[in-house]
C-alpha positions as CSV (number, residue, x, y, z in Angstrom):
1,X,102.0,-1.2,69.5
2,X,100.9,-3.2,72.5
3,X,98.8,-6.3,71.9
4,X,96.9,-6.2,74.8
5,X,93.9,-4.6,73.7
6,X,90.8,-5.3,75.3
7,X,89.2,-7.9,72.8
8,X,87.3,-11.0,72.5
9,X,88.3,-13.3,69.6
10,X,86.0,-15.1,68.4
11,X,87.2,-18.6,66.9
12,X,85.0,-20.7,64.1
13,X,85.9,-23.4,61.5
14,X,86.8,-21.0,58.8
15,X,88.3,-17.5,60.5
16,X,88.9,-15.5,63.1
17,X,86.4,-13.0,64.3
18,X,87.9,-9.9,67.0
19,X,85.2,-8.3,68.5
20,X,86.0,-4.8,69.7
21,X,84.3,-1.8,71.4
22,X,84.1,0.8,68.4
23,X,86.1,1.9,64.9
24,X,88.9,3.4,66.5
25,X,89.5,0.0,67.9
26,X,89.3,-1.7,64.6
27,X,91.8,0.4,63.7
28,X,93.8,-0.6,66.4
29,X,93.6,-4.1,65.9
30,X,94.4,-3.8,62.2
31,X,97.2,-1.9,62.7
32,X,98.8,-4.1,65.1
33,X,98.0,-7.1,62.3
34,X,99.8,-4.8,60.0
35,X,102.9,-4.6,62.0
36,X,103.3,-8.3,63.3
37,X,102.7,-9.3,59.4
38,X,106.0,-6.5,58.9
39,X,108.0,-8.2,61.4
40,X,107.8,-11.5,60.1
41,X,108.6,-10.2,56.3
42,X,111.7,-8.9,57.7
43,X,113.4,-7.3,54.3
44,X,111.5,-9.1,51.9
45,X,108.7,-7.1,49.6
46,X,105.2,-6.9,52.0
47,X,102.3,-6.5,49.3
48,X,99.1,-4.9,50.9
49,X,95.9,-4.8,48.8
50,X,93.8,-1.5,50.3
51,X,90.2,-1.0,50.5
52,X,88.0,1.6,50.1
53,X,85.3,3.5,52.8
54,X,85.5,5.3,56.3
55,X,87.2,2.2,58.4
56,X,89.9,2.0,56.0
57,X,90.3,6.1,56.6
58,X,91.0,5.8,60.0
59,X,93.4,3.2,59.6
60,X,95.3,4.7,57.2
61,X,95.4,7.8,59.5
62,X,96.6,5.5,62.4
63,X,99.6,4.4,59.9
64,X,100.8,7.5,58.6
65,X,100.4,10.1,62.2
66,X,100.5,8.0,65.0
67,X,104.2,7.5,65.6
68,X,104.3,4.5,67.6
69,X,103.4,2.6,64.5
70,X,104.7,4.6,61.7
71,X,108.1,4.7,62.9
72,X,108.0,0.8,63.1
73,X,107.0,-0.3,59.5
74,X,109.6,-0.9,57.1
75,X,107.8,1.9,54.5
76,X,110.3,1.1,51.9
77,X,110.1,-2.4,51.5
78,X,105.5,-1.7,51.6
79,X,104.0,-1.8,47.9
80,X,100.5,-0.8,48.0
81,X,98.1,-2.4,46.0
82,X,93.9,-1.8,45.9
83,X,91.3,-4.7,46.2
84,X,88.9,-2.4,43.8
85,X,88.4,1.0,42.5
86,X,85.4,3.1,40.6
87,X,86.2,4.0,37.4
88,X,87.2,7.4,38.1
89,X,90.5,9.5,37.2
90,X,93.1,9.3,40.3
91,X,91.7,12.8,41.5
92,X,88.0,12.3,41.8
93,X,86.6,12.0,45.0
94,X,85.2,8.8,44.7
95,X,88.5,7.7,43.6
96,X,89.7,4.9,47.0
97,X,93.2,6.0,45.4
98,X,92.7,9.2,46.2
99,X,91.3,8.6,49.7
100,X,94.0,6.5,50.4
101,X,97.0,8.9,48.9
102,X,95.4,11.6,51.5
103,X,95.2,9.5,54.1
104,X,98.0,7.3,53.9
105,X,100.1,7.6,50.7
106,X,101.0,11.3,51.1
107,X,101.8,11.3,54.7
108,X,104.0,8.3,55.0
109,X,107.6,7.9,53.3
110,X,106.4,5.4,51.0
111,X,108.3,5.5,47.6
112,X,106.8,6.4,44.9
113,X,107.4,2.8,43.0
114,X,105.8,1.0,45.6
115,X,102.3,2.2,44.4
116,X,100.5,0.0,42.5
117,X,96.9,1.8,41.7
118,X,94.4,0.8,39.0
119,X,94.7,3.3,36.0
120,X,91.2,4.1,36.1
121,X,91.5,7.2,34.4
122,X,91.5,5.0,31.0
123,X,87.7,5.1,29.4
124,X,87.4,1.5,29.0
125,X,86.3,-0.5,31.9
126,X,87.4,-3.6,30.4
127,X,90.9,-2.2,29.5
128,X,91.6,-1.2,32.6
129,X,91.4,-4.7,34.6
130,X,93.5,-5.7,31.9
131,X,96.0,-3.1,32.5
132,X,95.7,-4.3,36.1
133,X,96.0,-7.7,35.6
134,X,99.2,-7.5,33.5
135,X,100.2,-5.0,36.3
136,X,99.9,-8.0,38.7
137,X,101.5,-10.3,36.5
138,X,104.3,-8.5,36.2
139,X,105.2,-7.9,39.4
140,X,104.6,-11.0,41.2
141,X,106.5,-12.7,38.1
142,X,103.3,-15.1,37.3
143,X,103.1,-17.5,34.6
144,X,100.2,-18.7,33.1
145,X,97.2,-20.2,35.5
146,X,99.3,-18.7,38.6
147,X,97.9,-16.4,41.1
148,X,99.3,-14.0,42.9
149,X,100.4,-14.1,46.4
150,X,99.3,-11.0,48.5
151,X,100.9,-10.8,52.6
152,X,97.4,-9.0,53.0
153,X,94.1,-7.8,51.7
154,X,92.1,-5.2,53.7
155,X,88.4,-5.5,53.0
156,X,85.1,-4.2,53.7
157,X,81.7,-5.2,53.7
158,X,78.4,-3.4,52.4
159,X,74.9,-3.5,54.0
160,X,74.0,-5.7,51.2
161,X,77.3,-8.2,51.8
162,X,79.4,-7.2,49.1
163,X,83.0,-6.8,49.6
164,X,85.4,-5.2,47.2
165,X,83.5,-4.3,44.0
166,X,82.2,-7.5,44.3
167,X,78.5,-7.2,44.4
168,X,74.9,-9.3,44.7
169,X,74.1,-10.9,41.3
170,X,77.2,-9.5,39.6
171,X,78.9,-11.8,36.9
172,X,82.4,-11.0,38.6
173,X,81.3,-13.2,41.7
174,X,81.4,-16.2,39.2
175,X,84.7,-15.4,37.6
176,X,87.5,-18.4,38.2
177,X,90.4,-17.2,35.5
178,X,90.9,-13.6,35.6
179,X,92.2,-11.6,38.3
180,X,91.0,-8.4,37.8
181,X,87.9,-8.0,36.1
182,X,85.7,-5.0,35.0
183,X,82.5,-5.5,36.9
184,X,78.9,-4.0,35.7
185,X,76.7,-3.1,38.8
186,X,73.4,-1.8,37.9
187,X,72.3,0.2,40.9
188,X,74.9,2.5,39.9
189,X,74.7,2.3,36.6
190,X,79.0,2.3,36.0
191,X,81.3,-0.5,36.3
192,X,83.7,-1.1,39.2
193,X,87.2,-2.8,39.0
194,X,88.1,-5.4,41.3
195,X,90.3,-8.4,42.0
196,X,88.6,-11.7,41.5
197,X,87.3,-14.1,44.2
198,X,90.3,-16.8,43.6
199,X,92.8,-13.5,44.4
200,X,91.3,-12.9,46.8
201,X,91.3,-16.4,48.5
202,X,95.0,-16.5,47.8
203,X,96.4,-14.0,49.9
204,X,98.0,-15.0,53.4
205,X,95.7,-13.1,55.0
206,X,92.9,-11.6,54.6
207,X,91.0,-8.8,56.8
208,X,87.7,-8.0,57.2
209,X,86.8,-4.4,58.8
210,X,83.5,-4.0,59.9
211,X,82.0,-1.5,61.8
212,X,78.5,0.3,62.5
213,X,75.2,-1.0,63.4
214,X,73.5,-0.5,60.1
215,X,75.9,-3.8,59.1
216,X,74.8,-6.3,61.7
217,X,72.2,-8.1,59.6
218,X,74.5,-8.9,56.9
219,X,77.4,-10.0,58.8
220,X,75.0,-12.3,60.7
221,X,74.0,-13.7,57.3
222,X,77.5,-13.7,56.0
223,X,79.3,-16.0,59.0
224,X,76.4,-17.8,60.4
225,X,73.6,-17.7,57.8
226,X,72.6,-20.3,54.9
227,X,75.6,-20.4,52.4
228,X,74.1,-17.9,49.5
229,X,77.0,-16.2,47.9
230,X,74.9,-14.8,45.2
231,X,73.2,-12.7,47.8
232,X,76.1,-11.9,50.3
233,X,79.1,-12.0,48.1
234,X,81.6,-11.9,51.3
235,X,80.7,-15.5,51.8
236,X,82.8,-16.0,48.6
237,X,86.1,-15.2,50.6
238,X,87.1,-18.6,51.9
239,X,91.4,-18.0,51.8
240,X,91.5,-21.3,54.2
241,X,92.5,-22.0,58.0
242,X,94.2,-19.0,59.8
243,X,93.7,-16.8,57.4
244,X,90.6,-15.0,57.5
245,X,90.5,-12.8,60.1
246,X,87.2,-10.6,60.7
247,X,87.2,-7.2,62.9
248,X,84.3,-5.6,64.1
249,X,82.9,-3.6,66.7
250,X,80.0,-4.6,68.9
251,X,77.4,-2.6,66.9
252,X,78.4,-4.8,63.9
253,X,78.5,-8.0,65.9
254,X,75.3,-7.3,67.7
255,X,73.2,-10.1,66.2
256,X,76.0,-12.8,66.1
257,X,75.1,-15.5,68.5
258,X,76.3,-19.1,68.9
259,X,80.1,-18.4,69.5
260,X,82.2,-19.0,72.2
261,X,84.0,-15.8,73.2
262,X,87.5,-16.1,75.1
263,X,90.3,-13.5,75.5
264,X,93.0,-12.9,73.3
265,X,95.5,-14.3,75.5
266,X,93.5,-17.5,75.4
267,X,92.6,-17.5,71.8
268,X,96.4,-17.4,70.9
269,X,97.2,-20.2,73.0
270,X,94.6,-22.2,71.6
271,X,96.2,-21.7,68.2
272,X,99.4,-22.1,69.5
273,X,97.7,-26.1,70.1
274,X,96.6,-26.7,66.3
């Protein structure tokens, strides 16, 4: 995949912000993030935490059918994990493991062992992060206070600022111990696994997709508002210098103001210099 996709990158204290022209772009951009992340792994486990919602789809479209970039990723060394889940069986259709197996999962020679979904299918909300957790724990060989270690976390962002199943006034946004956690959200009246903010601030990198006009307010309150995590929980996702990197198309980044805008080619070589 070529890297010279017309972009501006936007470059603050705490992330990376690509503004492109629309959501096929996103998934462009991610894509190509995606593969350079590949190359570097070389034969070593990649972890990649998935998210839910339409971006996501089209990106994990991109990954399985288009064969300029399927054909490059090293499928069998990919284990696919999930940044949150409702707490639906695998074959509802609310289910982001069930968006993503059709999508992604199913398409791509990706084997079987290197899918790691939340067992929502078991009744209790609570048991189920647990079963997660240990999941986690097992796999990335953790002892006790460790975190895990993800190459990548995909995320979203709501209209209201949440990100993952972590959501405005939620007890989960406040968690420091677990890493997955059963999270009670009362507009919809269910609970919602997700990982925990201090996973999710662990990873090497994460990424933000963001698309659609209906978001602009809230990403201008998220990177260049007053710091109120209780209202816009993606203000909680803080994984440190070079590693947050936020994509969005103009519609999203309509209200963001205050930034100094330069080409890719520059951006890189201004990181190059840090």
């Amino acid at each position: 995949m070529s890297s010279s996709t017309p972009t501006n990158r936007v470059i603050t204290d705490n992330s990376r912000i690509e503004i492109v022209n629309d959501p096929a772009e996103i998934c462009r951009t991610a894509a190509g993030e995606i593969q350079r992340m590949a190359d570097r792994a070389a034969t070593k486990p990649i972890t990649l935490a998935l998210s839910g919602g339409s971006t996501p789809r089209g990106l994990h479209t991109l990954l399985a059918s288009d064969p300029v970039v399927r054909d490059r990723l090293p499928w069998q060394h990919l284990h696919f994990f999930w940044g949150d889940e409702r707490h639906v069986p695998p074959d509802h259709p609310q289910s982001n493991y069930r968006m993503a197996y059709e999508t992604l999962l199913s398409l791509a020679p990706v084997p079987s062992q290197n899918i790691h979904r939340v067992p929502a299918e078991e009744p209790d909300a609570a048991l189920t992060a647990e079963k997660y957790e240990q999941e986690l724990r097992a796999f990335f060989d953790l002892e006790a206070g460790q975190l895990p270690r993800f190459d990548c976390i995909l995320l979203g962002m709501g209209t209201d600022g949440h990100t993952a199943s972590l959501f405005p006034g939620t007890e989960a946004l406040h968690e420091k111990t677990r890493l997955v956690v059963a999270n009670w959200v009362e507009k919809f009246n269910a609970c919602r696994i997700t990982l925990t903010v201090p996973v999710l601030n662990h990873a090497d990198l994460v990424v933000f997709l963001v698309s659609g006009a209906e978001k602009a307010e809230a990403l201008k309150e998220v990177l260049q508002g007053d710091y109120r995590p209780d209202r816009f929980p993606a203000q909680l996702i803080r994984p440190g210098p070079e590693k947050l990197l936020w994509i969005v198309d103009k519609a999203a980044a309509r209200y963001l103001t205050n930034c100094k805008k330069v080409h890719r080619r520059d951006a890189e070589n201004a990181e190059k210099k840090i």
